[in-house]
N, CA, C and O atoms as a GROMACS GRO file, in nm:
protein
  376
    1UNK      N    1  -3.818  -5.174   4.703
    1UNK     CA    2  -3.797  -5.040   4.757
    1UNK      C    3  -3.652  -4.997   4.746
    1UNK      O    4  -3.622  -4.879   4.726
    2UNK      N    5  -3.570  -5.084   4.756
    2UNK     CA    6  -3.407  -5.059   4.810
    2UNK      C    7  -3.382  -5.049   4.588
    2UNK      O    8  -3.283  -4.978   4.567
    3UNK      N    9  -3.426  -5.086   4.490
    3UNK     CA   10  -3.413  -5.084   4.375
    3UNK      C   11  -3.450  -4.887   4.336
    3UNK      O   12  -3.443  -4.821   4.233
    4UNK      N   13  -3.476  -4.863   4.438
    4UNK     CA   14  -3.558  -4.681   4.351
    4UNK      C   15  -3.480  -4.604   4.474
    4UNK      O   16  -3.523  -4.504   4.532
    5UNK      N   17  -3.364  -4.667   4.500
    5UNK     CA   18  -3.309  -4.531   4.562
    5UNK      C   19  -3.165  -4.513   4.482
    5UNK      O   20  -3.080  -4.602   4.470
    6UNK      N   21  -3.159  -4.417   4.444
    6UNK     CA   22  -3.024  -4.373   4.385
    6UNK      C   23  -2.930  -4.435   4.434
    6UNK      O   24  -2.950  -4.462   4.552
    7UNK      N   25  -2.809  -4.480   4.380
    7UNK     CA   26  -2.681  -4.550   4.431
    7UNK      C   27  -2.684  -4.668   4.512
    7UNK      O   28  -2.585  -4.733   4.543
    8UNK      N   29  -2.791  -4.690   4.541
    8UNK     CA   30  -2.835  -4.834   4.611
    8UNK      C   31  -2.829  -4.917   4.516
    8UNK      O   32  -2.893  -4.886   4.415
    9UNK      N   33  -2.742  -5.064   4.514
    9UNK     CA   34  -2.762  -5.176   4.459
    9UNK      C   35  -2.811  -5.280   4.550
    9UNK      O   36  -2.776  -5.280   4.668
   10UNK      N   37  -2.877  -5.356   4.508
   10UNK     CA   38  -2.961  -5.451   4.579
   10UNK      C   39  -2.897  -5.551   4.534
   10UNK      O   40  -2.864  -5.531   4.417
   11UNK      N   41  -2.851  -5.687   4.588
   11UNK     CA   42  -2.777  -5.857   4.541
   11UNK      C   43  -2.743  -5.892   4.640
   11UNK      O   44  -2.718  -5.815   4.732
   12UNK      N   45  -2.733  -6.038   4.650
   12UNK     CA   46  -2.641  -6.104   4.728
   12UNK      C   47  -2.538  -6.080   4.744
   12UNK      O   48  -2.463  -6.013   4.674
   13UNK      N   49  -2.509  -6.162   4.895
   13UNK     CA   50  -2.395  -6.132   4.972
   13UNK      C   51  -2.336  -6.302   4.976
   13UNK      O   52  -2.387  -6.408   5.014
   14UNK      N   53  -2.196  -6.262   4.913
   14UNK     CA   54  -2.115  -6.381   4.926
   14UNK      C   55  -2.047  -6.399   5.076
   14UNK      O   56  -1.958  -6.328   5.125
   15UNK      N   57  -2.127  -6.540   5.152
   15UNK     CA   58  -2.053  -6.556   5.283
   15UNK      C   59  -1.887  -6.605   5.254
   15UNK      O   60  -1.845  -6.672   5.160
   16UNK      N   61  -1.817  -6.549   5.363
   16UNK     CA   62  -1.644  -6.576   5.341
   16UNK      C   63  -1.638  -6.603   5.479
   16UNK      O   64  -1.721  -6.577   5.565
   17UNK      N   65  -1.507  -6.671   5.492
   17UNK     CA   66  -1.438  -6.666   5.624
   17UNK      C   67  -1.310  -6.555   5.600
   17UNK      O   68  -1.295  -6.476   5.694
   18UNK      N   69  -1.244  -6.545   5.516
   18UNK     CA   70  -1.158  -6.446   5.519
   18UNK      C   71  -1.195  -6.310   5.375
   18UNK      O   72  -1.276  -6.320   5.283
   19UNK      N   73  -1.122  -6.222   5.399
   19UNK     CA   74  -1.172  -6.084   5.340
   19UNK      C   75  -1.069  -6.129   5.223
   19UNK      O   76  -0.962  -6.175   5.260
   20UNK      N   77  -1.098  -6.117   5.069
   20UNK     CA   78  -1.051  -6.204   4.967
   20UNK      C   79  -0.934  -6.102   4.922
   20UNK      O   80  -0.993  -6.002   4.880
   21UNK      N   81  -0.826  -6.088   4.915
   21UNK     CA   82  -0.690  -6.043   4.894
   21UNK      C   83  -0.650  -5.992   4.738
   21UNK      O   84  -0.591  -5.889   4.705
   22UNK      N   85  -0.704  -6.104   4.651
   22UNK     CA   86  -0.674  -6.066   4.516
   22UNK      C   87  -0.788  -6.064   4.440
   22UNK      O   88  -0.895  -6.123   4.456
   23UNK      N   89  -0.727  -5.946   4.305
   23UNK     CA   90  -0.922  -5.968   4.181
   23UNK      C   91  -0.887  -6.078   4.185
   23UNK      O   92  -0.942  -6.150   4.267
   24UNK      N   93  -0.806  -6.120   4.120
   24UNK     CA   94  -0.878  -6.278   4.066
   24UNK      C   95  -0.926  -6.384   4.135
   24UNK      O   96  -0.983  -6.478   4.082
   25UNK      N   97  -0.899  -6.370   4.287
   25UNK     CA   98  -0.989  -6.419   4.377
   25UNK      C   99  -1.130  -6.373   4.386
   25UNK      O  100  -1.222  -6.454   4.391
   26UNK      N  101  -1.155  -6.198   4.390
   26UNK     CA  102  -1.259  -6.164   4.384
   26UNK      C  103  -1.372  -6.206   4.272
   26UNK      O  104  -1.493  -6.217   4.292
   27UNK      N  105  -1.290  -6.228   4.131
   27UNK     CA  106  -1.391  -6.254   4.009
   27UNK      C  107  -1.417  -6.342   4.015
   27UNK      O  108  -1.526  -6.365   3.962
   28UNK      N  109  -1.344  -6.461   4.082
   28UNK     CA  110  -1.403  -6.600   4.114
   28UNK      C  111  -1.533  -6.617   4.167
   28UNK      O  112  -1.640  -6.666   4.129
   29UNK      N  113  -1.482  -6.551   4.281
   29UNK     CA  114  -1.571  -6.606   4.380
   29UNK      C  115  -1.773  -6.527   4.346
   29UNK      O  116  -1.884  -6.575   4.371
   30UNK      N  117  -1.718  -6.364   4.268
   30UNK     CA  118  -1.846  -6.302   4.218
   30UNK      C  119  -1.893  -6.408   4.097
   30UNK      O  120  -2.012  -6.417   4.068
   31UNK      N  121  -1.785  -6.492   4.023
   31UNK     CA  122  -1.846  -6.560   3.907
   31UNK      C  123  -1.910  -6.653   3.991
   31UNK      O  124  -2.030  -6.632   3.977
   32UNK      N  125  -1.893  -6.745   4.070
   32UNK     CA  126  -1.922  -6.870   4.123
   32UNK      C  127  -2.039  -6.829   4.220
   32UNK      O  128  -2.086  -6.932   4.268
   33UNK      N  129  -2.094  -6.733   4.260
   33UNK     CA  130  -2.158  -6.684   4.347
   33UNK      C  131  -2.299  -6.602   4.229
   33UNK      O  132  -2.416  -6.637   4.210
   34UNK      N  133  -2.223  -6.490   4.175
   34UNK     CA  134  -2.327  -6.407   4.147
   34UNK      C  135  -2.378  -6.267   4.244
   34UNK      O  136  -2.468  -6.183   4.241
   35UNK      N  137  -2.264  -6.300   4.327
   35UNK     CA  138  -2.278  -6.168   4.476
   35UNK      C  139  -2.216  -6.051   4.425
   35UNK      O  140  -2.130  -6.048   4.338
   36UNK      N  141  -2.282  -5.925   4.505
   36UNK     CA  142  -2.264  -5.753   4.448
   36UNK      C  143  -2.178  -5.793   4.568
   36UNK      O  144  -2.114  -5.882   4.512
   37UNK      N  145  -2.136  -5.790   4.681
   37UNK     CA  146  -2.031  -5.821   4.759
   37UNK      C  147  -2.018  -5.923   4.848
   37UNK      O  148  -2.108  -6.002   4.873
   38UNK      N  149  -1.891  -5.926   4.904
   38UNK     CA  150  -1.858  -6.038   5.033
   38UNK      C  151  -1.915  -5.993   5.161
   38UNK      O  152  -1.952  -5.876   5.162
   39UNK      N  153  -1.928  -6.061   5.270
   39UNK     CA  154  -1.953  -6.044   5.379
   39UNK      C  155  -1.944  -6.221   5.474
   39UNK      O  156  -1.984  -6.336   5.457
   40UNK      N  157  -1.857  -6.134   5.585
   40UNK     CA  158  -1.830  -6.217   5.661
   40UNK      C  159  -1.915  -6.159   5.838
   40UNK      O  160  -1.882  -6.186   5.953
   41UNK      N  161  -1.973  -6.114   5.810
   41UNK     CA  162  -2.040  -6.045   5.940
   41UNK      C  163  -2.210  -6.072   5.972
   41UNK      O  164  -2.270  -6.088   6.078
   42UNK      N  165  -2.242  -6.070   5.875
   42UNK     CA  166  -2.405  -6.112   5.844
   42UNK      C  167  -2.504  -6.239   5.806
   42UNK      O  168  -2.626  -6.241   5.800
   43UNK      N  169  -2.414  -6.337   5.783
   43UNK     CA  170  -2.435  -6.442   5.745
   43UNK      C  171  -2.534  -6.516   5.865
   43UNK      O  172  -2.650  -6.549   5.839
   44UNK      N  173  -2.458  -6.542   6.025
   44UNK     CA  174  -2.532  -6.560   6.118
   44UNK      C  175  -2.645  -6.490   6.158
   44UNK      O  176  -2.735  -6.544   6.222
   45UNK      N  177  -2.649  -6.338   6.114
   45UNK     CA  178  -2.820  -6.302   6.164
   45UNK      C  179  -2.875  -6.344   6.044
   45UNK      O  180  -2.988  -6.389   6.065
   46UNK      N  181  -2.837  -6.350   5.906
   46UNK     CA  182  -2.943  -6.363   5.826
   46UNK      C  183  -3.009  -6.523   5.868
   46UNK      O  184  -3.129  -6.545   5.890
   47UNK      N  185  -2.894  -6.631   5.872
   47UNK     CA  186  -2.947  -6.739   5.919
   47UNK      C  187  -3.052  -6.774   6.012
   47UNK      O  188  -3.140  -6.859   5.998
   48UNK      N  189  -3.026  -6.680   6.129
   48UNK     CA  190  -3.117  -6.708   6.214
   48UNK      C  191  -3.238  -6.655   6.171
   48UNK      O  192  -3.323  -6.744   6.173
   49UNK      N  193  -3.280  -6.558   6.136
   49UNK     CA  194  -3.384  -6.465   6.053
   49UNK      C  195  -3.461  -6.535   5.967
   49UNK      O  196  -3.582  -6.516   5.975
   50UNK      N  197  -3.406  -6.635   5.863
   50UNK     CA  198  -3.446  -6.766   5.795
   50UNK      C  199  -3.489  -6.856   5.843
   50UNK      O  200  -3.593  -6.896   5.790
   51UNK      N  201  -3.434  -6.939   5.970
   51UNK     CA  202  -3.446  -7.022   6.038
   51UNK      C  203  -3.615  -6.964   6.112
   51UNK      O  204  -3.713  -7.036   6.089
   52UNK      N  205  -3.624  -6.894   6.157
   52UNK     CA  206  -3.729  -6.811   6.227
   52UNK      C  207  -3.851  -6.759   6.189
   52UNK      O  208  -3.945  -6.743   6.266
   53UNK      N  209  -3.851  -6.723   6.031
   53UNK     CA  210  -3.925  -6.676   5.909
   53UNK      C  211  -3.977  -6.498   5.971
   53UNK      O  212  -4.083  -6.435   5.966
   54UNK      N  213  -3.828  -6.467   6.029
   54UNK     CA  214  -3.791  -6.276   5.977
   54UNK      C  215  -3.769  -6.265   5.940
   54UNK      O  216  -3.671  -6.335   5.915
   55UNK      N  217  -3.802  -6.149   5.840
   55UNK     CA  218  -3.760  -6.039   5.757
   55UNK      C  219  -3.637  -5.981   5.781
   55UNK      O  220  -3.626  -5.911   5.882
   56UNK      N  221  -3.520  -6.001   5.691
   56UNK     CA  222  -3.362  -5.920   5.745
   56UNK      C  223  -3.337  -5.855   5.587
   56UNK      O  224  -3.346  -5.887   5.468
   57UNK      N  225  -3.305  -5.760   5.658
   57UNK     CA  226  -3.227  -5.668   5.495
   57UNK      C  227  -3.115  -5.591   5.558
   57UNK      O  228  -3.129  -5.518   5.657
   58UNK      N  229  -2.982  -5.616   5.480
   58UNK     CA  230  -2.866  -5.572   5.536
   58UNK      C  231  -2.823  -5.472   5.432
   58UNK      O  232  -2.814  -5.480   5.309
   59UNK      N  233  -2.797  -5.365   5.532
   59UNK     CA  234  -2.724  -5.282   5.467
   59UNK      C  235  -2.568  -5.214   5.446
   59UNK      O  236  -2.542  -5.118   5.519
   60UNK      N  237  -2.481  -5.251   5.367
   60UNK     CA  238  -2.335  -5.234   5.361
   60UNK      C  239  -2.230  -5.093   5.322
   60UNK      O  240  -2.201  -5.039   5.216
   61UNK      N  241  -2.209  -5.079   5.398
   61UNK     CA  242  -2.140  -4.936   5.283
   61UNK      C  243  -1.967  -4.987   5.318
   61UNK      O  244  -1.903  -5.024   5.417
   62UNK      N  245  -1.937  -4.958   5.140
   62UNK     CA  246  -1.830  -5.012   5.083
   62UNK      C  247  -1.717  -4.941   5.094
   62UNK      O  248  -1.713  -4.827   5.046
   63UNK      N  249  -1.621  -4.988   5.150
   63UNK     CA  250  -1.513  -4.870   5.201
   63UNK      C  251  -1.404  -4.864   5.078
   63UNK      O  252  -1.331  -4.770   5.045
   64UNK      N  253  -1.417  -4.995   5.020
   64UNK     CA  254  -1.280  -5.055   4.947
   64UNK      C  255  -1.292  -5.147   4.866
   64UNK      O  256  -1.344  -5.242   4.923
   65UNK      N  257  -1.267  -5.172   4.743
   65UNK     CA  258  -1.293  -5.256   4.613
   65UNK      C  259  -1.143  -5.291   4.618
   65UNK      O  260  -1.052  -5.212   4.647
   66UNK      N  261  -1.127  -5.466   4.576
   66UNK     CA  262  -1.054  -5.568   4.570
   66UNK      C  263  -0.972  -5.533   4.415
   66UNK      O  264  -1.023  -5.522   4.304
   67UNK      N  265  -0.837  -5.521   4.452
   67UNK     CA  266  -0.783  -5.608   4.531
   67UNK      C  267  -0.706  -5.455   4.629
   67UNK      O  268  -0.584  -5.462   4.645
   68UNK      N  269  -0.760  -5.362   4.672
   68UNK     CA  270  -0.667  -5.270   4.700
   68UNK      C  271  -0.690  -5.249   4.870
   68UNK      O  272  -0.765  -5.168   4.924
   69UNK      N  273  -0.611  -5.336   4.929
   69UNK     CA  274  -0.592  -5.363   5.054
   69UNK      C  275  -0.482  -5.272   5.148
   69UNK      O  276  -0.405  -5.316   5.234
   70UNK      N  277  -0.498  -5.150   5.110
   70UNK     CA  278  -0.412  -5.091   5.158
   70UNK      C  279  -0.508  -4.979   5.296
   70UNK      O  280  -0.572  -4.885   5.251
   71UNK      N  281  -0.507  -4.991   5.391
   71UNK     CA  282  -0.653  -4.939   5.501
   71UNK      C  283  -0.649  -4.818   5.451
   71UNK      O  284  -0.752  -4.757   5.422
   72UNK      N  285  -0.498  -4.754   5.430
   72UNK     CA  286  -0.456  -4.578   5.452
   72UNK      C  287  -0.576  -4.533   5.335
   72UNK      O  288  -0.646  -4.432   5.346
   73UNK      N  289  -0.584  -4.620   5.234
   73UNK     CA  290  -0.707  -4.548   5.092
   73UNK      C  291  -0.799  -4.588   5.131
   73UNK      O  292  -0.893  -4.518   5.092
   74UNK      N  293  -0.842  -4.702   5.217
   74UNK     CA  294  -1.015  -4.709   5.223
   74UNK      C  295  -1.093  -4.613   5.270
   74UNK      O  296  -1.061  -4.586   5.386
   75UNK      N  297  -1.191  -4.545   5.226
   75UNK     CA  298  -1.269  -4.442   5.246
   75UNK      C  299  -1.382  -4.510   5.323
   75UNK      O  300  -1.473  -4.576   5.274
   76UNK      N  301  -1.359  -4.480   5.464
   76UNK     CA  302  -1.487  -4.564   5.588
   76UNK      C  303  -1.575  -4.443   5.556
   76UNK      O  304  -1.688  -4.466   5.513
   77UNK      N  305  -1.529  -4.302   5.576
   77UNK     CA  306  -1.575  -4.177   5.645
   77UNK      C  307  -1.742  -4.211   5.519
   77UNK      O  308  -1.855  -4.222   5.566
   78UNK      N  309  -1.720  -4.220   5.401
   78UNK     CA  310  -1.807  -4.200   5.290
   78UNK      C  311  -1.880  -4.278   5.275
   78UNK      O  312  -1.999  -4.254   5.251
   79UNK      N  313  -1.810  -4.439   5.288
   79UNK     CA  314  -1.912  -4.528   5.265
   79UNK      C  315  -2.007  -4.582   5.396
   79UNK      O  316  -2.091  -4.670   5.383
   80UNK      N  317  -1.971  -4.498   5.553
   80UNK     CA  318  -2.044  -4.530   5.672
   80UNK      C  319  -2.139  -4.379   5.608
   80UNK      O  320  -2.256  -4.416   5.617
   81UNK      N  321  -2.139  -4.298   5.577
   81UNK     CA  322  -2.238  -4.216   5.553
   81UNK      C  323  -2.356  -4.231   5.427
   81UNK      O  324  -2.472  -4.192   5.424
   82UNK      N  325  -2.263  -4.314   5.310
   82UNK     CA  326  -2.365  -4.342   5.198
   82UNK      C  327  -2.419  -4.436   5.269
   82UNK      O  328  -2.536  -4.425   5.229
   83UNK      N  329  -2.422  -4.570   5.388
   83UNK     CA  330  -2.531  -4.672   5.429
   83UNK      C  331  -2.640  -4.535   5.529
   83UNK      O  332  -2.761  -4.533   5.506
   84UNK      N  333  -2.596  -4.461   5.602
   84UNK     CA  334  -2.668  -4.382   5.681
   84UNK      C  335  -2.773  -4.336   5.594
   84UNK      O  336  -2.891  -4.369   5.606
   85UNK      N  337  -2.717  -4.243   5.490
   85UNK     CA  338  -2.784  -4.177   5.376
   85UNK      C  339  -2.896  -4.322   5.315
   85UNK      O  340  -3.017  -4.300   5.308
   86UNK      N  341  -2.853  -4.426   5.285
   86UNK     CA  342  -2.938  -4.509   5.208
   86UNK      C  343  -3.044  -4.549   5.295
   86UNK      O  344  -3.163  -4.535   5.264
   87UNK      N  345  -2.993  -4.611   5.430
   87UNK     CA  346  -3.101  -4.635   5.522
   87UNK      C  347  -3.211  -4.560   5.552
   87UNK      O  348  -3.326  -4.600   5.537
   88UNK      N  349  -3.167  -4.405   5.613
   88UNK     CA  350  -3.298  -4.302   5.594
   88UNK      C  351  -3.371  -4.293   5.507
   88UNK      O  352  -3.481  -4.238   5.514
   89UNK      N  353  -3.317  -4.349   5.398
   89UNK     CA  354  -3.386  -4.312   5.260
   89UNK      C  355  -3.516  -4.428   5.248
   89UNK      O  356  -3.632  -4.405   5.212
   90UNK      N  357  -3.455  -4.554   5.288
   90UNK     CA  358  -3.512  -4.667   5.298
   90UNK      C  359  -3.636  -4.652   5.387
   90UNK      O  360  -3.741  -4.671   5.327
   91UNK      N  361  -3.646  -4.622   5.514
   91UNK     CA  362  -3.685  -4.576   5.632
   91UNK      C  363  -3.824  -4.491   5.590
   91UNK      O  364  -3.939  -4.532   5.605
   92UNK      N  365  -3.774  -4.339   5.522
   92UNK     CA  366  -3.885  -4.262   5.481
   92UNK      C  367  -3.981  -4.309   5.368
   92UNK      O  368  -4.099  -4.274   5.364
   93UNK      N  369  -3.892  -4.428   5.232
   93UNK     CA  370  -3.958  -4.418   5.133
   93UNK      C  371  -4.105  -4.492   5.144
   93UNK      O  372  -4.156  -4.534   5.040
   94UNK      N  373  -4.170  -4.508   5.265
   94UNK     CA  374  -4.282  -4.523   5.237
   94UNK      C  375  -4.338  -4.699   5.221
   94UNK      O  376  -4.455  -4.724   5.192
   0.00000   0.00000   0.00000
């Protein structure tokens, strides 16, 4: 379902303990992984969800692509509205 909505990518989530600083940290860790992004927030519900045999689907909206760690450019306002926008979408598609 999450594959037929416009601008939605569907992949794994690389668990981190820290938010990765440089590309070439980032290409690593996407080569060694195979993850559309990091996440350090979700790892424990998905676990438990597994552990339990629930259904979890997380949804992320991307404020900021690596390595540009500067807060003043991350765009929250857009990417908290493209997960809003994707979720409803998710929600209605049936």
């Amino acid at each position: 379902a999450l594959s037929a909505l416009e601008g939605v990518k569907a992949g794994v989530f690389a668990t981190v303990c820290a938010s990765t600083g440089t590309l070439k940290r980032a290409r690593e860790l996407q080569g060694r992984t195979g993850a559309a992004c990091e996440n350090m927030e979700g790892a424990a519900v998905a676990h438990v969800c597994a552990r339990y045999g629930v259904p979890v689907l997380e949804l992320r909206g991307i404020s900021n692509i690596v390595p540009e760690r500067d807060p003043a450019k991350w765009d929250k306002e857009t990417a908290s509205k493209n997960c809003q926008e994707a979720l409803l979408r998710f929600l209605t598609s049936g």
